[in-house]
N, CA, C and O atoms as a GROMACS GRO file, in nm:
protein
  512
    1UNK      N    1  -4.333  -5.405  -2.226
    1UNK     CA    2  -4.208  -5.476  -2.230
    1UNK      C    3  -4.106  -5.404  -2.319
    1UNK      O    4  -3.991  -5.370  -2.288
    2UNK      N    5  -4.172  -5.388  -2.437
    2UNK     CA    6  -4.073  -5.317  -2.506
    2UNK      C    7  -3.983  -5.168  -2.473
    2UNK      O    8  -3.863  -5.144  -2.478
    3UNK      N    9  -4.090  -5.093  -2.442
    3UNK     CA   10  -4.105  -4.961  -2.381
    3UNK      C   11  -3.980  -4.962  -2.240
    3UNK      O   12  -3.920  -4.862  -2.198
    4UNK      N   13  -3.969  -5.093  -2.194
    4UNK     CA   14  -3.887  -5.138  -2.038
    4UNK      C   15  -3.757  -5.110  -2.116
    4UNK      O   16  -3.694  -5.010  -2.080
    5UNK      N   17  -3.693  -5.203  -2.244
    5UNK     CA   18  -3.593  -5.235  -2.303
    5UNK      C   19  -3.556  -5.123  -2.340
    5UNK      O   20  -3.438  -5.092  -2.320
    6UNK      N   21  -3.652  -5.026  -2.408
    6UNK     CA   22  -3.563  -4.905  -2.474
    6UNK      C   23  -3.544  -4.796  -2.398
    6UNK      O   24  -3.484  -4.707  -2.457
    7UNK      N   25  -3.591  -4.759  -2.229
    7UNK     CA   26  -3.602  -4.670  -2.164
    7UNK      C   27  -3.462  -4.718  -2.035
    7UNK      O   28  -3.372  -4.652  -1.982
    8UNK      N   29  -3.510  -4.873  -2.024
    8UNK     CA   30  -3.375  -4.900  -1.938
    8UNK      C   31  -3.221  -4.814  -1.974
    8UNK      O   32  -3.170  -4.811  -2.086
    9UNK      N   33  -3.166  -4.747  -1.850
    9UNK     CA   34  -3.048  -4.756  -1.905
    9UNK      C   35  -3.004  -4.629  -2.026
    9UNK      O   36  -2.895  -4.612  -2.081
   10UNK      N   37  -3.101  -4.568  -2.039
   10UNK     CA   38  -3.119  -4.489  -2.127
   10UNK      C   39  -2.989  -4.363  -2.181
   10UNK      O   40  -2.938  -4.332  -2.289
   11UNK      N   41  -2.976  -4.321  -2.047
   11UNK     CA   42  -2.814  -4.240  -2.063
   11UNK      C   43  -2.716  -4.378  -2.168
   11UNK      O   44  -2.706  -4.376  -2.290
   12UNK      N   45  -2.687  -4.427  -2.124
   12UNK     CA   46  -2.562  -4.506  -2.168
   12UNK      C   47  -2.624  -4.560  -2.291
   12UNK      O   48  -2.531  -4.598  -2.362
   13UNK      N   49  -2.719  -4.578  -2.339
   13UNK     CA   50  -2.750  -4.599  -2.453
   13UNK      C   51  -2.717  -4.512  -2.580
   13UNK      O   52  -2.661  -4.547  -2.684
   14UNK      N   53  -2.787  -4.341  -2.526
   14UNK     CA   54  -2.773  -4.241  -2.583
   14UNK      C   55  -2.605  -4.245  -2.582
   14UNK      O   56  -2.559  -4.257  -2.696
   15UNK      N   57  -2.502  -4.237  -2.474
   15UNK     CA   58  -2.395  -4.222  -2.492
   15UNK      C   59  -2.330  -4.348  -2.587
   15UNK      O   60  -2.209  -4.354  -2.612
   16UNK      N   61  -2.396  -4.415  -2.620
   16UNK     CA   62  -2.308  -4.537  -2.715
   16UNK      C   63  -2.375  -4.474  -2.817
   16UNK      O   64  -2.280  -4.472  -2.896
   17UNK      N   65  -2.468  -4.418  -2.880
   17UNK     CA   66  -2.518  -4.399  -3.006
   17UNK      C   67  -2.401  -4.249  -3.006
   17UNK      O   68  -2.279  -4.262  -2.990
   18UNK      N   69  -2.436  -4.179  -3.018
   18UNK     CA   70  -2.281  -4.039  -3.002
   18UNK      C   71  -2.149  -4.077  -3.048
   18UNK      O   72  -2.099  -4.026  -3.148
   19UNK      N   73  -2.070  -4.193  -2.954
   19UNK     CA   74  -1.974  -4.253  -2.991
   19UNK      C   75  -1.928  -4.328  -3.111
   19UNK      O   76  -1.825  -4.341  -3.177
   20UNK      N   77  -2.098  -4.387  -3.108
   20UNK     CA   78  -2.078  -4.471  -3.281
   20UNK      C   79  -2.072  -4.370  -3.359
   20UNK      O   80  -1.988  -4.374  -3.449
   21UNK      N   81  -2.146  -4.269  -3.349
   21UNK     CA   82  -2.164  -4.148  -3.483
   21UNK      C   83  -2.042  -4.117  -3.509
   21UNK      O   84  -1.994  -4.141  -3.620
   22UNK      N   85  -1.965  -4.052  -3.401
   22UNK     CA   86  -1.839  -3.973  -3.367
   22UNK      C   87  -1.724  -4.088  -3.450
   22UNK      O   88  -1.626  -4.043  -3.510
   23UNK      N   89  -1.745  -4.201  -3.445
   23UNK     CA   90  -1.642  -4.306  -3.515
   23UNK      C   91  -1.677  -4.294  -3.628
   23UNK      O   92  -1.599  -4.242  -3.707
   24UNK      N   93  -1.777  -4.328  -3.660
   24UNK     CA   94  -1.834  -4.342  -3.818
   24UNK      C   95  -1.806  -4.176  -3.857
   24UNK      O   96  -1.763  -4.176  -3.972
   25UNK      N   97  -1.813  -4.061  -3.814
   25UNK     CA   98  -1.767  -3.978  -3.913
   25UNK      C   99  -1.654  -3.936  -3.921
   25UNK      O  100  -1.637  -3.853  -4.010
   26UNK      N  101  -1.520  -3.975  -3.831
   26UNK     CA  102  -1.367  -3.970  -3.832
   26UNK      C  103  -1.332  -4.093  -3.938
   26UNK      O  104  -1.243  -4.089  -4.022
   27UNK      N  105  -1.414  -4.192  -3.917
   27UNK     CA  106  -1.384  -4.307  -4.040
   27UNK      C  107  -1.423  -4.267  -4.182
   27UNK      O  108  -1.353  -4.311  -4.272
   28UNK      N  109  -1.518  -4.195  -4.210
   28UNK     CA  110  -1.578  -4.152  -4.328
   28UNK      C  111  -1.493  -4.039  -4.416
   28UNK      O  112  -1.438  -4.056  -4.525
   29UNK      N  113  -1.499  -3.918  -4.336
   29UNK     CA  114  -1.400  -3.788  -4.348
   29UNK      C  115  -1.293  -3.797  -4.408
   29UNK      O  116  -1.252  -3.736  -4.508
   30UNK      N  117  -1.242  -3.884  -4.338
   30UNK     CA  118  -1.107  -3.933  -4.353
   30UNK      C  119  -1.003  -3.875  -4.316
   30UNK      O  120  -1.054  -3.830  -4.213
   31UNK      N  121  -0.850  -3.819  -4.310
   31UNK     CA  122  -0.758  -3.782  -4.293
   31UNK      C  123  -0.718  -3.672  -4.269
   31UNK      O  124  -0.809  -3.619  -4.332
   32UNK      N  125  -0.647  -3.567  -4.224
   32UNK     CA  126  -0.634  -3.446  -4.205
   32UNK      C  127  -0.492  -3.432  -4.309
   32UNK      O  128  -0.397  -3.510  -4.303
   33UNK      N  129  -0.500  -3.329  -4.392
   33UNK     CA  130  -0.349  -3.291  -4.457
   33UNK      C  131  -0.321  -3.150  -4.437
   33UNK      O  132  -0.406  -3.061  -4.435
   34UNK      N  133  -0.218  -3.138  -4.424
   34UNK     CA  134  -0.150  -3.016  -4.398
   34UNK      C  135  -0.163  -2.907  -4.545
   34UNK      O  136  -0.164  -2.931  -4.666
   35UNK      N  137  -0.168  -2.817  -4.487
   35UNK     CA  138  -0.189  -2.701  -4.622
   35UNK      C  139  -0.132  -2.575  -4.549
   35UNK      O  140  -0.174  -2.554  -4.436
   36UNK      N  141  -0.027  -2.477  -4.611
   36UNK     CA  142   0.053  -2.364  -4.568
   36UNK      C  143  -0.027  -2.276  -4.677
   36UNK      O  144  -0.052  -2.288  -4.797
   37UNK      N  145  -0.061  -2.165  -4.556
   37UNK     CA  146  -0.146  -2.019  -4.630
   37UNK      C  147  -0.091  -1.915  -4.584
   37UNK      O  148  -0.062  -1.882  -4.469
   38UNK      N  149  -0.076  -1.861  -4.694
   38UNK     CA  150  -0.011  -1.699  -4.634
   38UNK      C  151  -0.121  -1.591  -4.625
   38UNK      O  152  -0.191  -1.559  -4.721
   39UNK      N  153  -0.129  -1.535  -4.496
   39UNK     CA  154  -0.276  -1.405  -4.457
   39UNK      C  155  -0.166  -1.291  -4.429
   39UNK      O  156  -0.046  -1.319  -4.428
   40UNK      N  157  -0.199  -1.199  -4.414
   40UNK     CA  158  -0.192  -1.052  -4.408
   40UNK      C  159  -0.241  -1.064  -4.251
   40UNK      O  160  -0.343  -1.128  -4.224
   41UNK      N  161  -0.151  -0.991  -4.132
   41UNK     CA  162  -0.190  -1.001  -3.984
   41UNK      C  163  -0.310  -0.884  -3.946
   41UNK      O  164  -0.254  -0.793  -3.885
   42UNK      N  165  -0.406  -0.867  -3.956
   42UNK     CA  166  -0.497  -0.776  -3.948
   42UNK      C  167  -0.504  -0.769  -3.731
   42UNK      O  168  -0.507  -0.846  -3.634
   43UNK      N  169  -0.503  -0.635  -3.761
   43UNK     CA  170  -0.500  -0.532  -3.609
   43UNK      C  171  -0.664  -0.515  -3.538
   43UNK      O  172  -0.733  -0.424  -3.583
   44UNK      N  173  -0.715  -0.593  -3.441
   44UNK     CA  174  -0.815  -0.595  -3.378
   44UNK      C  175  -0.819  -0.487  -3.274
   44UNK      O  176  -0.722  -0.445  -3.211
   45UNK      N  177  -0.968  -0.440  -3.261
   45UNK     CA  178  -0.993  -0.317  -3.123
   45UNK      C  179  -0.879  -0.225  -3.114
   45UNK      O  180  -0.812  -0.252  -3.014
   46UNK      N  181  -0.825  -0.114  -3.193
   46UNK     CA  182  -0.798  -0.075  -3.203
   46UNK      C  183  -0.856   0.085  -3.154
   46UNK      O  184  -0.973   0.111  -3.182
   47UNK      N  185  -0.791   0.166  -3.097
   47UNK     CA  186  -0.809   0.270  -3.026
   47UNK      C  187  -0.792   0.383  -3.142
   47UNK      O  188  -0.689   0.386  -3.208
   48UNK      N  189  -0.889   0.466  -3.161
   48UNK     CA  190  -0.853   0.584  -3.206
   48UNK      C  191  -0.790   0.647  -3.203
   48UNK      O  192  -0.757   0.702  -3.308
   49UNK      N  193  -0.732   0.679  -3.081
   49UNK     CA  194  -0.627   0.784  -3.083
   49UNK      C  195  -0.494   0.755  -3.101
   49UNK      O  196  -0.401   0.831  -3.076
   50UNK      N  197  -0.488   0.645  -3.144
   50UNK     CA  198  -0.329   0.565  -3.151
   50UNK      C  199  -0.330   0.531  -3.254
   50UNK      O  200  -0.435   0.486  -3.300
   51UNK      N  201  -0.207   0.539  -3.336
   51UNK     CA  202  -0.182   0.493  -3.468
   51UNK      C  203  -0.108   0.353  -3.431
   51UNK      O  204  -0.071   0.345  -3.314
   52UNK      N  205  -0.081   0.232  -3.522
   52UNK     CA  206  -0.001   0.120  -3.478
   52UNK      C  207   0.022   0.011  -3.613
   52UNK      O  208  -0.062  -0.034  -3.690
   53UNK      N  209   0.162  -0.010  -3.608
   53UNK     CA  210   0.228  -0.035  -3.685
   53UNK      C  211   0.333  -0.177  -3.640
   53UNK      O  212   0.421  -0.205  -3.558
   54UNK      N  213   0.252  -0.243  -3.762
   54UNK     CA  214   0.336  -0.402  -3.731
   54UNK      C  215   0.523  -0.439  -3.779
   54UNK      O  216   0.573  -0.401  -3.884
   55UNK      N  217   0.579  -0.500  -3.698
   55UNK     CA  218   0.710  -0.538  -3.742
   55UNK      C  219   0.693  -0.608  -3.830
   55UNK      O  220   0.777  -0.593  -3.920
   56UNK      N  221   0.594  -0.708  -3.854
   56UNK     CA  222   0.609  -0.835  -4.007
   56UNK      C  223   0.445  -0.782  -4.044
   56UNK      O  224   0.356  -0.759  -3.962
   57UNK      N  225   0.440  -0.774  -4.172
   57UNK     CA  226   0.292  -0.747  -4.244
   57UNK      C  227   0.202  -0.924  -4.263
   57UNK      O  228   0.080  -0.941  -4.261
   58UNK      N  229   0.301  -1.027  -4.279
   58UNK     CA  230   0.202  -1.132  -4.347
   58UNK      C  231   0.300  -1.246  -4.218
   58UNK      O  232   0.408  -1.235  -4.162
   59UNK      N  233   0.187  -1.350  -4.218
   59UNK     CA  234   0.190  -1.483  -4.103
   59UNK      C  235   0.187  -1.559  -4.189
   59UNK      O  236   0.121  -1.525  -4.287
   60UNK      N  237   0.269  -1.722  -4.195
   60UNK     CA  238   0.224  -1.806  -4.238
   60UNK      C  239   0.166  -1.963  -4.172
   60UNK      O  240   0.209  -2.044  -4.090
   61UNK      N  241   0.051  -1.953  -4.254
   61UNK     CA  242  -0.026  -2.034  -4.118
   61UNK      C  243  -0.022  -2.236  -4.217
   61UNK      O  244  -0.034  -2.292  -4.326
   62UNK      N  245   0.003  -2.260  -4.076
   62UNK     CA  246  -0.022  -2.436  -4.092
   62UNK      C  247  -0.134  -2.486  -4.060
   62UNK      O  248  -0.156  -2.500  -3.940
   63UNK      N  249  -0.242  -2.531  -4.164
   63UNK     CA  250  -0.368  -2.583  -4.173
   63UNK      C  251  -0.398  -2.716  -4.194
   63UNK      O  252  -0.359  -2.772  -4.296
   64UNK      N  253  -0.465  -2.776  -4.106
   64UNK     CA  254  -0.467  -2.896  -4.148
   64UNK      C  255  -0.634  -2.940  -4.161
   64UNK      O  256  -0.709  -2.948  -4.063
   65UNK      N  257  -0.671  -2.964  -4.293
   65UNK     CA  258  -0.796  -2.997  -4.348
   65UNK      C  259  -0.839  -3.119  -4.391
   65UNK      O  260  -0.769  -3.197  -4.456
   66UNK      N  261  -0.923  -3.134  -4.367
   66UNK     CA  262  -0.978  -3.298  -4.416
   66UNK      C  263  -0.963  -3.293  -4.549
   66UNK      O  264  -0.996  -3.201  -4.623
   67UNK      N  265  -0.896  -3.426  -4.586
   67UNK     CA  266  -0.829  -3.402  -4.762
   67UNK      C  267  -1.009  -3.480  -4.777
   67UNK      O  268  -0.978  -3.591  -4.735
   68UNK      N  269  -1.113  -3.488  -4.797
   68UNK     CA  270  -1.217  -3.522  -4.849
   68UNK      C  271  -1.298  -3.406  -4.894
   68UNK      O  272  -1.362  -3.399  -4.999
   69UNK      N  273  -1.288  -3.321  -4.807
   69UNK     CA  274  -1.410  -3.168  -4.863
   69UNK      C  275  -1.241  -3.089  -4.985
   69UNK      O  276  -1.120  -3.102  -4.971
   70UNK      N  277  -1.310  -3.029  -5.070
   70UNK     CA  278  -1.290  -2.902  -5.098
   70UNK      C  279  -1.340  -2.775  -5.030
   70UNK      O  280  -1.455  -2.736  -5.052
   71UNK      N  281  -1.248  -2.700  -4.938
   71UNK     CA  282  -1.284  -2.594  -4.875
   71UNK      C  283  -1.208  -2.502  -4.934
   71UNK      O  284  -1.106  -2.466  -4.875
   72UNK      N  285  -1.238  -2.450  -5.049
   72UNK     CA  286  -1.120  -2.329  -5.097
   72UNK      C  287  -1.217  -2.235  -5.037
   72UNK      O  288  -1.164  -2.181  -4.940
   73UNK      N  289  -1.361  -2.188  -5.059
   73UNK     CA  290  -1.380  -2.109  -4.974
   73UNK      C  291  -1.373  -2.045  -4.828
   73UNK      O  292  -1.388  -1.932  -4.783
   74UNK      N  293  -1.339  -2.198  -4.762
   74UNK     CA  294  -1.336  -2.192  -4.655
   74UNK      C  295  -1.241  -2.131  -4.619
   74UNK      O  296  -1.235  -2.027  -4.553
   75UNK      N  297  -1.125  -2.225  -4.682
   75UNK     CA  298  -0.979  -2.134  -4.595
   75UNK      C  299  -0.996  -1.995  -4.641
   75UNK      O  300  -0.922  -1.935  -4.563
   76UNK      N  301  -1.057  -1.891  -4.735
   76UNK     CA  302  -1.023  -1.777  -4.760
   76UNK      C  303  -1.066  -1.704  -4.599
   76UNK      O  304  -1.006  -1.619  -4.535
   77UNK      N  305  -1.185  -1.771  -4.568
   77UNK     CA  306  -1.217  -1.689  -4.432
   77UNK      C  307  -1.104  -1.656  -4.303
   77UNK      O  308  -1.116  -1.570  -4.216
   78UNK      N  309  -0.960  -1.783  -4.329
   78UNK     CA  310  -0.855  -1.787  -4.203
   78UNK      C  311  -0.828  -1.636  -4.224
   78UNK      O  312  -0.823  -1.550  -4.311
   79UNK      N  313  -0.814  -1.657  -4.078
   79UNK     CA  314  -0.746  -1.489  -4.036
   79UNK      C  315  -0.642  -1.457  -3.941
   79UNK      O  316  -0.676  -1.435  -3.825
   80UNK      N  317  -0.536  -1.451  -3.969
   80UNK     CA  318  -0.392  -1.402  -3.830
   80UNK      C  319  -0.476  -1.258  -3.824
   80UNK      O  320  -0.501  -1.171  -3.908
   81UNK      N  321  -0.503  -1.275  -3.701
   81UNK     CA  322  -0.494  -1.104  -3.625
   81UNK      C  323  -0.438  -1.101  -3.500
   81UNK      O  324  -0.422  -1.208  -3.441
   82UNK      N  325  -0.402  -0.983  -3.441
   82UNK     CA  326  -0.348  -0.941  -3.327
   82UNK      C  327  -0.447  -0.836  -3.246
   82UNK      O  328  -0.497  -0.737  -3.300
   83UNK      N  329  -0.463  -0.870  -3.123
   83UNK     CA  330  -0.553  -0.795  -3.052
   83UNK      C  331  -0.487  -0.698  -2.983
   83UNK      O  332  -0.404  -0.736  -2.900
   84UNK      N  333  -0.510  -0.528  -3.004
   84UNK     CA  334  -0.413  -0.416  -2.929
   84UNK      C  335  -0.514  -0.387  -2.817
   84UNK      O  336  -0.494  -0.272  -2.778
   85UNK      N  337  -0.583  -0.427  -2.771
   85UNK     CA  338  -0.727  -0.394  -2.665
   85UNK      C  339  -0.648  -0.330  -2.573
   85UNK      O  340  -0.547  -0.385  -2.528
   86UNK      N  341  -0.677  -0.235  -2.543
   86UNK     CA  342  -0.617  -0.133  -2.388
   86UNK      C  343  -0.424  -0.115  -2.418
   86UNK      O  344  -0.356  -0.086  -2.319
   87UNK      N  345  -0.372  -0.128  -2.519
   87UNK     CA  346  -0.260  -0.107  -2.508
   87UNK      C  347  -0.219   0.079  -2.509
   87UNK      O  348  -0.307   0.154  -2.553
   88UNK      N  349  -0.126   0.122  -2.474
   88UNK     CA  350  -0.069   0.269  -2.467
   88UNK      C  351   0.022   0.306  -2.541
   88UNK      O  352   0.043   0.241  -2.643
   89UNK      N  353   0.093   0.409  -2.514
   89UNK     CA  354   0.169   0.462  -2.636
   89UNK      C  355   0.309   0.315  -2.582
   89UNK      O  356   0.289   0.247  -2.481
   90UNK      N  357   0.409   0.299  -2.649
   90UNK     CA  358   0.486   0.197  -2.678
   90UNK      C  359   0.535   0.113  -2.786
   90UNK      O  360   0.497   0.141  -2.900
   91UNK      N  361   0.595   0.038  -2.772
   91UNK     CA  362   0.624  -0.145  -2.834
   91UNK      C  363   0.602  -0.249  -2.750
   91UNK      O  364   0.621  -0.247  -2.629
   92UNK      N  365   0.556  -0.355  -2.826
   92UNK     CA  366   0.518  -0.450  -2.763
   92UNK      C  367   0.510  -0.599  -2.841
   92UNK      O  368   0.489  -0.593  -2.962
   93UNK      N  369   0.523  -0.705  -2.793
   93UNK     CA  370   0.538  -0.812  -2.820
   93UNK      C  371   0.420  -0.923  -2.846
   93UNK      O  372   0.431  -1.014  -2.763
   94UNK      N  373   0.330  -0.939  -2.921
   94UNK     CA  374   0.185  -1.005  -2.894
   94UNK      C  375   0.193  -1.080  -2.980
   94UNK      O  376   0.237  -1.074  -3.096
   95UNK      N  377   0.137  -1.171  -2.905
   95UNK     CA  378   0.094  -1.303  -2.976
   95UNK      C  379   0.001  -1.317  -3.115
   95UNK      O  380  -0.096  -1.241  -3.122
   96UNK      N  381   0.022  -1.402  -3.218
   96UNK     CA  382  -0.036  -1.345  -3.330
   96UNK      C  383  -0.173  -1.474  -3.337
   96UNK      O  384  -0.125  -1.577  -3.385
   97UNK      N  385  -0.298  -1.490  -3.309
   97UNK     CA  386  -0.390  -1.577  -3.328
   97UNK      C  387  -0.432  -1.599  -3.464
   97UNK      O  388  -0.409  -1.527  -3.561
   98UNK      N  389  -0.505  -1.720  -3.461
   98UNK     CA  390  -0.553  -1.758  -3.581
   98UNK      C  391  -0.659  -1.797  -3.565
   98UNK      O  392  -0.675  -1.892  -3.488
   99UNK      N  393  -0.815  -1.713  -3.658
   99UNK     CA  394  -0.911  -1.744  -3.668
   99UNK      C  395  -0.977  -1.819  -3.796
   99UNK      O  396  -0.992  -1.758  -3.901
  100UNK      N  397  -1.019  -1.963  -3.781
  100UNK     CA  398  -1.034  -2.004  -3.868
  100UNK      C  399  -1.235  -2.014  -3.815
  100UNK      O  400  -1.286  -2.020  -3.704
  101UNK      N  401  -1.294  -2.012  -3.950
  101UNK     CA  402  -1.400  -2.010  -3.930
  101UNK      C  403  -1.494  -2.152  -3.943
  101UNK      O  404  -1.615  -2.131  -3.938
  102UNK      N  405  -1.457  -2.274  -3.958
  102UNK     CA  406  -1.487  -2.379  -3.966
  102UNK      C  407  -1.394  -2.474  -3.871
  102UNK      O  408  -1.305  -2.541  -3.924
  103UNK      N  409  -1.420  -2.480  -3.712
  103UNK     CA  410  -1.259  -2.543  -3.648
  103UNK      C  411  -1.269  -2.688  -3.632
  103UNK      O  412  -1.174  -2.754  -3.590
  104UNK      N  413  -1.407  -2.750  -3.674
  104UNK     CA  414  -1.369  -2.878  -3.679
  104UNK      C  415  -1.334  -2.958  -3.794
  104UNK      O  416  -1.280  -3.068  -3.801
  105UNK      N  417  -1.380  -2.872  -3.891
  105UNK     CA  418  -1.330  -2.905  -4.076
  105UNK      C  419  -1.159  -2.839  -4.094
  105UNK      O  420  -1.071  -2.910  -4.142
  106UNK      N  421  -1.125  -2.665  -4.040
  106UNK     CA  422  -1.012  -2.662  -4.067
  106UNK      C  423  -0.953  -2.596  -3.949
  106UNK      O  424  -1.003  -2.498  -3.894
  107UNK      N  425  -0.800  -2.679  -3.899
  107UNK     CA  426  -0.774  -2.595  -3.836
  107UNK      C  427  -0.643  -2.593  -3.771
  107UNK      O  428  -0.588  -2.702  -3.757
  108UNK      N  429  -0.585  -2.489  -3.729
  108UNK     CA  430  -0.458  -2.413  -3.727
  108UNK      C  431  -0.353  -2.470  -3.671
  108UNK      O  432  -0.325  -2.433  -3.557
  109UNK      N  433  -0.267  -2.574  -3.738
  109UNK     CA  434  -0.171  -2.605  -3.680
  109UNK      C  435  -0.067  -2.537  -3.588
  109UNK      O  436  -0.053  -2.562  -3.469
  110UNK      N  437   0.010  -2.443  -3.663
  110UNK     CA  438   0.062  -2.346  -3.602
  110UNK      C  439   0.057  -2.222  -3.699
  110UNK      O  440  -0.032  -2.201  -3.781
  111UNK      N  441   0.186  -2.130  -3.672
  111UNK     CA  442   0.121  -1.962  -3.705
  111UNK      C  443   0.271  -1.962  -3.719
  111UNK      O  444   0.326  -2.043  -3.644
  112UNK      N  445   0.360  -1.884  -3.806
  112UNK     CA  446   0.475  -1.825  -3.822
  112UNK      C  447   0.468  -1.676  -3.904
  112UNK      O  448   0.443  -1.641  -4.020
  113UNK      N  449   0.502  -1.614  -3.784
  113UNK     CA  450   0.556  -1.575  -3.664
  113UNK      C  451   0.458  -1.577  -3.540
  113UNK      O  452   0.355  -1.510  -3.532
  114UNK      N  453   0.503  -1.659  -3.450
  114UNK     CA  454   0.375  -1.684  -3.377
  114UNK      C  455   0.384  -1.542  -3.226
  114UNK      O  456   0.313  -1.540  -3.125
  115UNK      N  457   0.496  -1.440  -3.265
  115UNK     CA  458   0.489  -1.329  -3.201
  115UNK      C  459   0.491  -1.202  -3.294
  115UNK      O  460   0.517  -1.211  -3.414
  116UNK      N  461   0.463  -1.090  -3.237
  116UNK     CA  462   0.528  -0.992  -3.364
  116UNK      C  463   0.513  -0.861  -3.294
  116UNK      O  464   0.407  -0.848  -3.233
  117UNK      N  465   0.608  -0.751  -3.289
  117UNK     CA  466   0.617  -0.641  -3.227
  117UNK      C  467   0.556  -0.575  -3.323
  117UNK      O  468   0.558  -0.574  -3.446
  118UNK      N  469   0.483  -0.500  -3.203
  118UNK     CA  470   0.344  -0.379  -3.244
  118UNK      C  471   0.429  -0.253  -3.164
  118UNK      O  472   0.479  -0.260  -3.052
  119UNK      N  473   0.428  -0.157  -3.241
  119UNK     CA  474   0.462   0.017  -3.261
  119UNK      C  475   0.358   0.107  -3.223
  119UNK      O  476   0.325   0.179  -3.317
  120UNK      N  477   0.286   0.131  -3.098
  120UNK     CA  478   0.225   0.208  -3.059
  120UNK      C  479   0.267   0.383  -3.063
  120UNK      O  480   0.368   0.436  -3.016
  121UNK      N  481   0.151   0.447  -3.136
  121UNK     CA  482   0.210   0.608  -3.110
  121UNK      C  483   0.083   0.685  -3.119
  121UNK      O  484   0.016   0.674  -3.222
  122UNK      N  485   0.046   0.754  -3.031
  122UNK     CA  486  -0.032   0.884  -2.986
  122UNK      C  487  -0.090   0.947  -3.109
  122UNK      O  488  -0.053   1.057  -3.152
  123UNK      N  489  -0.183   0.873  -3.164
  123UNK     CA  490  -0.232   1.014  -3.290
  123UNK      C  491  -0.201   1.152  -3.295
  123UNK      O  492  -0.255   1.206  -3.198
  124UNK      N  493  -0.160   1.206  -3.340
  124UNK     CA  494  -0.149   1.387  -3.332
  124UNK      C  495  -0.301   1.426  -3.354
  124UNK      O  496  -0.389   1.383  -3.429
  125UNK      N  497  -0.295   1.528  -3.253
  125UNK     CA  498  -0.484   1.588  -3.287
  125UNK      C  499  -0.488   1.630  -3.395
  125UNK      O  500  -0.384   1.656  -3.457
  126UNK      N  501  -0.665   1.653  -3.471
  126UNK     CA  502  -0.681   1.705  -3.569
  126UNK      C  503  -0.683   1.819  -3.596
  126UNK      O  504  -0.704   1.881  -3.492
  127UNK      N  505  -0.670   1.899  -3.694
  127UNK     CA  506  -0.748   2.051  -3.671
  127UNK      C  507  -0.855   2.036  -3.721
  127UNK      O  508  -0.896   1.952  -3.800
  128UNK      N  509  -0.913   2.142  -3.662
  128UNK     CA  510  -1.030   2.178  -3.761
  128UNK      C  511  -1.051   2.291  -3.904
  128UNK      O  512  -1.159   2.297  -3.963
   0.00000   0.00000   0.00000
């Protein structure tokens, strides 16, 4: 009998236990507050043979963290980078992302400058 009661139905059970959790820890946590960090835009996949050079050096990013934890370590991990993957000699206009390493504790409101022109140029060969 018992074994009937707790197996009946069983999905929707499991899905009401999830939901309660999911409430009880947005109720617990508590609040999200905004916090402005300034990062340095670091240059991803980058090609050897190309040198490349940013129009703005630093992003400032809008974070919004649960005011209950102290994450000072945490936010040190945020990161603005820009991905040059397959780009050629040129300028160009790319979008600047934000990697935060905790995204359900902190995370990226927005990004200023949320574009930024990249300076592509042909390494000169080396000698030997």
């Amino acid at each position: 009998m018992l074994r009937r009661v707790i197996l009946n139905n069983w999905q929707y059970k499991l899905l009401a236990l999830f939901i309660g959790f999911s409430l009880w820890l947005v109720v617990n946590l508590g609040v999200r507050v905004p916090i402005m960090v300034e990062r340095n835009i670091e240059i991803v996949n980058e090609d050897p043979n190309y040198t490349y050079k940013l129009e703005r050096k630093k992003a400032r990013i809008k974070l919004l963290i649960i005011e209950r934890l102290s994450l000072n370590e945490s936010i040190e991990g945020v990161r603005a980078i820009v991905d040059v993957k397959g780009l050629g000699e040129g300028e160009y206009v790319l979008k600047v992302q934000v990697e935060s390493p905790f995204k359900v504790l902190i995370y990226p409101s927005s990004v200023e400058p949320e574009y930024v022109k990249v300076y592509v140029k042909r390494r000169p060969p080396q000698g030997r």
